[in-house]
N, C-alpha and C positions, 0 to 999 in steps of 0.2 A: 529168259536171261541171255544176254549177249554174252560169247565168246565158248561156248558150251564145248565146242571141241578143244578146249584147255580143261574141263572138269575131271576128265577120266585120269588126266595126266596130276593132276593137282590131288584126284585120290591117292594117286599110288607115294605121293609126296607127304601126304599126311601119314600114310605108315610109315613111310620114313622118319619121319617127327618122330614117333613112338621109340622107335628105334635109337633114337636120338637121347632118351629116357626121358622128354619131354613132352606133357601133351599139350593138346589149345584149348584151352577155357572153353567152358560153357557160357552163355553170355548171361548177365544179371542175376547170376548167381547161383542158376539152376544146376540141378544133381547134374552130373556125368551121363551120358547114355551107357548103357553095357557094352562090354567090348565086344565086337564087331564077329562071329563065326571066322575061323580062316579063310580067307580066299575073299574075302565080303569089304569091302571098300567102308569104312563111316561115312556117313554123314556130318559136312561140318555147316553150324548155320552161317549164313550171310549178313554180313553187317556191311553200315557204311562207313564204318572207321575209316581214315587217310594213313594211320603207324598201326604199327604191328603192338601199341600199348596194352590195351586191354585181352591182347592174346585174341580175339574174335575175329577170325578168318574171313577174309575178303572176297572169296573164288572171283569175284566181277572183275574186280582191283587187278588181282594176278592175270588173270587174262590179259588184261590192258597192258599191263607189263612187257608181257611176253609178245601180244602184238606189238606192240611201243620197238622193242629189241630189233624183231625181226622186219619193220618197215625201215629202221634207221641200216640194220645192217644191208637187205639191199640198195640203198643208196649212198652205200658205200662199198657197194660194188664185193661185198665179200659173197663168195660162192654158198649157191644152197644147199651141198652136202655140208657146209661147215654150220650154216646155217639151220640146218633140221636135226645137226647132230649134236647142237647146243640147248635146241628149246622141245627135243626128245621126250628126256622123261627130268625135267627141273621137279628141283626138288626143295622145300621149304624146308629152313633148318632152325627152330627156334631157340637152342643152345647156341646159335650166332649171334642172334639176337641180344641172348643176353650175355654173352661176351663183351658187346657194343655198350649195352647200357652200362653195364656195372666194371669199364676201365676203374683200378683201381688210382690211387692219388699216388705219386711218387713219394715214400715213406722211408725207403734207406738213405743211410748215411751215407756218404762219397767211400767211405770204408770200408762202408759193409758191401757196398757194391762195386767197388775194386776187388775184397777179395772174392765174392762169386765170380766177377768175369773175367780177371788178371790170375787166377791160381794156377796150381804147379802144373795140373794135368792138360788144361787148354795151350801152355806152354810148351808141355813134351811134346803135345801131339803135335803143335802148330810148327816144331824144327821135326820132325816125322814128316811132316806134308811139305816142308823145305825138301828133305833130300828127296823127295817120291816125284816132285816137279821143277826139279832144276831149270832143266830147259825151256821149260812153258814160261815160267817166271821170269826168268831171264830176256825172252823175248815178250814179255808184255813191258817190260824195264825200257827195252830197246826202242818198243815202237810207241810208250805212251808217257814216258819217264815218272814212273810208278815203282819205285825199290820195292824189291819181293818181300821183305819184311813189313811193306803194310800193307799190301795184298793180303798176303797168312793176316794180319790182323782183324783187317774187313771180313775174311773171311773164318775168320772164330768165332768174332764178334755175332754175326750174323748164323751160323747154320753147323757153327760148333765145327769147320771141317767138313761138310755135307752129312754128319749125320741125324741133324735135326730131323725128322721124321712129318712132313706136311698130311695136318688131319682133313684137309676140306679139299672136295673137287670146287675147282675155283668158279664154274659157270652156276652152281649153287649157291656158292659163298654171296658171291655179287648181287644173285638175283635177289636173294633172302635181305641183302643189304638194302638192296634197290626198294625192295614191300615195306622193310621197316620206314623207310623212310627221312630218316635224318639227312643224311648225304645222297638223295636217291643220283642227283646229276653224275654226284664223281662216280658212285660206284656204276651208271649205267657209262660212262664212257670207259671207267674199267675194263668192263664184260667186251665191249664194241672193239678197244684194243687189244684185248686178249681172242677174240674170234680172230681181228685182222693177221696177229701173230698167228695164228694157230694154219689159220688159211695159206700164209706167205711161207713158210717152212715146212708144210706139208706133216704139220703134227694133230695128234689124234686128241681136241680138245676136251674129250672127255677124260682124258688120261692124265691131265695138270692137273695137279693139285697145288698147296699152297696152305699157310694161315688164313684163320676167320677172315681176314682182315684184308687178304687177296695177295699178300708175299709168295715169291715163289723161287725156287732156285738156291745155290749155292750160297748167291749174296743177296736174296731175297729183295730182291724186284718188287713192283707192285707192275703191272704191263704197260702204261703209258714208259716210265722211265725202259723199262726193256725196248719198246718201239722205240724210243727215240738215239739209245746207247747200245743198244746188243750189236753184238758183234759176233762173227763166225770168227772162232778162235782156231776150230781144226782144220781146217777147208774143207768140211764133207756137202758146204753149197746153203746149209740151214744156221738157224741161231737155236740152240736148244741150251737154253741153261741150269737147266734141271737135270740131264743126261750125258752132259761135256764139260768137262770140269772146263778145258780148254777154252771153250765159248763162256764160260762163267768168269774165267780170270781176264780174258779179253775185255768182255763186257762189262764189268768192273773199271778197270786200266783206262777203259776210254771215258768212263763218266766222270772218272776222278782229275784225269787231263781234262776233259770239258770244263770239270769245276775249277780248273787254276791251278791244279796242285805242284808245287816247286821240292821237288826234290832236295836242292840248296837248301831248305829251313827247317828247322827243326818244328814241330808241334808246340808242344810247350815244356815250359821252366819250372821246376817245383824251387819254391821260393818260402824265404819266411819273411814276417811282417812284424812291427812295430807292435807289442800287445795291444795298444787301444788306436790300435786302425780303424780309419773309417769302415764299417763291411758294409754302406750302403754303393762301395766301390767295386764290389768283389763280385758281380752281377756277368762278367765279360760283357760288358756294354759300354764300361766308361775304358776310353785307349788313350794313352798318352805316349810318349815316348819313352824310353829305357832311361835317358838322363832325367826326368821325371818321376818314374819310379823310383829310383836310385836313389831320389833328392827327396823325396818321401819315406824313405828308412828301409826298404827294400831291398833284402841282399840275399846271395846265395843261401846253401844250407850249412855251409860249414862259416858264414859270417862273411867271404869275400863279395867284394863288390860284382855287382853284373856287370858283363862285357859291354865294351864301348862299340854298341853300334847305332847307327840312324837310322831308327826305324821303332814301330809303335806296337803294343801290345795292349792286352787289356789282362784282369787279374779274376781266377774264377779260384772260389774257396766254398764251404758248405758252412753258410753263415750260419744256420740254424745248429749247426753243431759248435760255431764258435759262443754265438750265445745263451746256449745252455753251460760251455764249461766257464765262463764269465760268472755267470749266474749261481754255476757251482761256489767258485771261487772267491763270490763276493759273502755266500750262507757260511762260509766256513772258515770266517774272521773272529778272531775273539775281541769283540767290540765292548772291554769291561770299560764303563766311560771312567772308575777311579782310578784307572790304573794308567799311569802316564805311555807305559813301554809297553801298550796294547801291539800283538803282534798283526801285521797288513798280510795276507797271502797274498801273492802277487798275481798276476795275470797272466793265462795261459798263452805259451807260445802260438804263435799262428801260422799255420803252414798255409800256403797256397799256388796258383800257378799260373804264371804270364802264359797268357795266349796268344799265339803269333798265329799269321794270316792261313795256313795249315788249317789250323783247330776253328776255324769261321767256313772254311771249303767242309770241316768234316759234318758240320752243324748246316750244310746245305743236304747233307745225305741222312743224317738225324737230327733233330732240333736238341736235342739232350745237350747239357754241359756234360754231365758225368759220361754219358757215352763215348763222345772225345775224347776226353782223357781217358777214357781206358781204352782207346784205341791207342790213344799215344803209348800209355803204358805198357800193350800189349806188345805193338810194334818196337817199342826198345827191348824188350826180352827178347825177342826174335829175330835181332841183327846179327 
């Protein structure tokens, strides 16, 4: 078998597995072998599976892998101490794996996940972390026009304030992604940009960590976006955003400038709507103008009309919660047909929110509606 001097290296990964509380299938169905004496490496059989599906361990595959890494990294000029100290001791993580496969469906309500991510304690801490970095803030304001109140938000939003806690060395995470195979391209350009990173700053790649998923940092990066936006915030000559808050709010400040972001506007409008609004509208997809809106029944929350400006927005609501309380509301008619003075329940009010060009830059950094807005909403608590 080709690649043999990746075997020894791929045992010591499968006790990691273990470790992991995860083990790999035996293939077609056969008993388990015994566990292994201490110090004793298992045996895992050879398949030719392309995914990590059936849990039947590939060692050919993985090899190829990690040749595959280490030819593209020299030809990309990244150094061989960075290079031998990524493809050392890789380690297969099959709790990654199924991280990957079993993304849950997005299930809460715009409510319920407002109050997880908008509650009182991410707000104390987030004016805590206001007075702890005046100055820093201030100057990311200066040089990116970035208001430090959605900096702190980016920055709750994402890693709670730095205390999120990253479970994965990231040159694991990637590789492990890279065998499963679904995205092997992105996640192998990942690993390729996080070497380059790790090379160009003089950081010890073994020492990043990150999410399954290869986030890493303060405002949780994936490393292409860090190579292309990191920034030396302190001037110590590196980008480290895992270890400088400074290089983190920098590098933030500048991606958010890259993406457009206008200080002048506001995110969005919490708005109410006409009870039987179209909600095939309420998508942020369809933008019209504000006199538009307005001319569709569209008004503030206390009933006044929207400000007269020119310029367009689109309307995001959690239709499926407007549809259920319809639905309520339509069961819980007394519909006696002899009774002429049957009483009509009416239709629930509809809240919702104009999205202005803001909340389209913040959906370049996460595809989420509901993330937006609670960045919006976070970043208004924090003014």
């Amino acid at each position: 078998m080709k690649n043999n001097k990746y075997i020894s290296r791929l045992c010591g990964a499968v006790v990691l597995c273990a470790l992991a509380n995860t083990a790999i299938a035996a293939p077609n169905g056969m008993p388990r072998p015994a566990t292994p004496a201490a110090g004793v490496a298992p045996v895992v059989p050879v398949a030719a599976n392309k995914t990590a599906d059936r849990g039947v361990f590939d060692m050919e595959r993985w090899g190829e892998i990690l040749d595959d890494i280490r030819n593209r990294a020299v030809a990309q000029n990244i150094s061989n101490e960075t290079i031998n100290a990524t493809l050392k001791s890789p380690a297969f993580i099959p709790r990654i794996v199924k991280s990957d496969k079993n993304q849950s469906e997005f299930k809460l309500t715009l409510n319920q996940y407002l109050d997880r991510t908008v509650n009182q304690t991410r707000i104390k801490n987030g004016k805590k972390m206001r007075a702890t970095y005046p100055t820093m803030l201030k100057r990311v304001e200066e040089k990116y026009g970035v208001q430090p109140h959605v900096i702190l938000a980016f920055w709750g939003m994402e890693s709670n304030y730095g205390q999120y806690k990253a479970a994965h060395k990231l040159t694991d995470a990637f590789l492990t992604l890279m065998y499963e195979g679904r995205r092997a391209t992105f996640f192998g350009n990942q690993l390729l940009a996080l070497m380059k990173i790790a090379d160009d700053n003089g950081l010890d790649i073994n020492d990043i960590h990150g999410s399954w998923a290869g986030a890493m940092g303060h405002f949780q990066f994936i490393p292409t976006t860090l190579a292309a936006y990191g920034v030396d915030g302190n001037g110590d000559g590196r980008v480290d955003i895992i270890h400088s808050v400074g290089d983190a709010m920098y590098s933030a400040g500048n991606y958010l400038n890259k993406l457009g972001w206008d200080a002048n506007q506001r995110i969005v409008r919490r708005v109410i709507l006409p009870a039987d609004f179209d909600v095939s509208l309420l998508d942020g997809k369809t933008k019209k103008s504000l006199y538009e809106w307005d001319a569709m029944g569209v008004v503030n929350p206390d009933g006044t009309p929207l400000p007269v400006a020119d310029m367009t927005a689109g309307l995001v609501a959690d239709v499926n919660a407007i549809n259920d309380a319809r639905a309520l509301a339509a069961a819980s008619q007394y519909t006696d047909p002899n009774n002429p003075d049957t009483d009509v329940a009416p239709q629930p009010v509809i809240t919702a929110f104009l999205t202005y060009p803001n909340f389209y830059r913040i959906k370049k950094w996460n595809s989420s509606n509901w993330y937006a807005i609670a960045i919006a909403m976070l970043a208004d608590e924090l003014k």
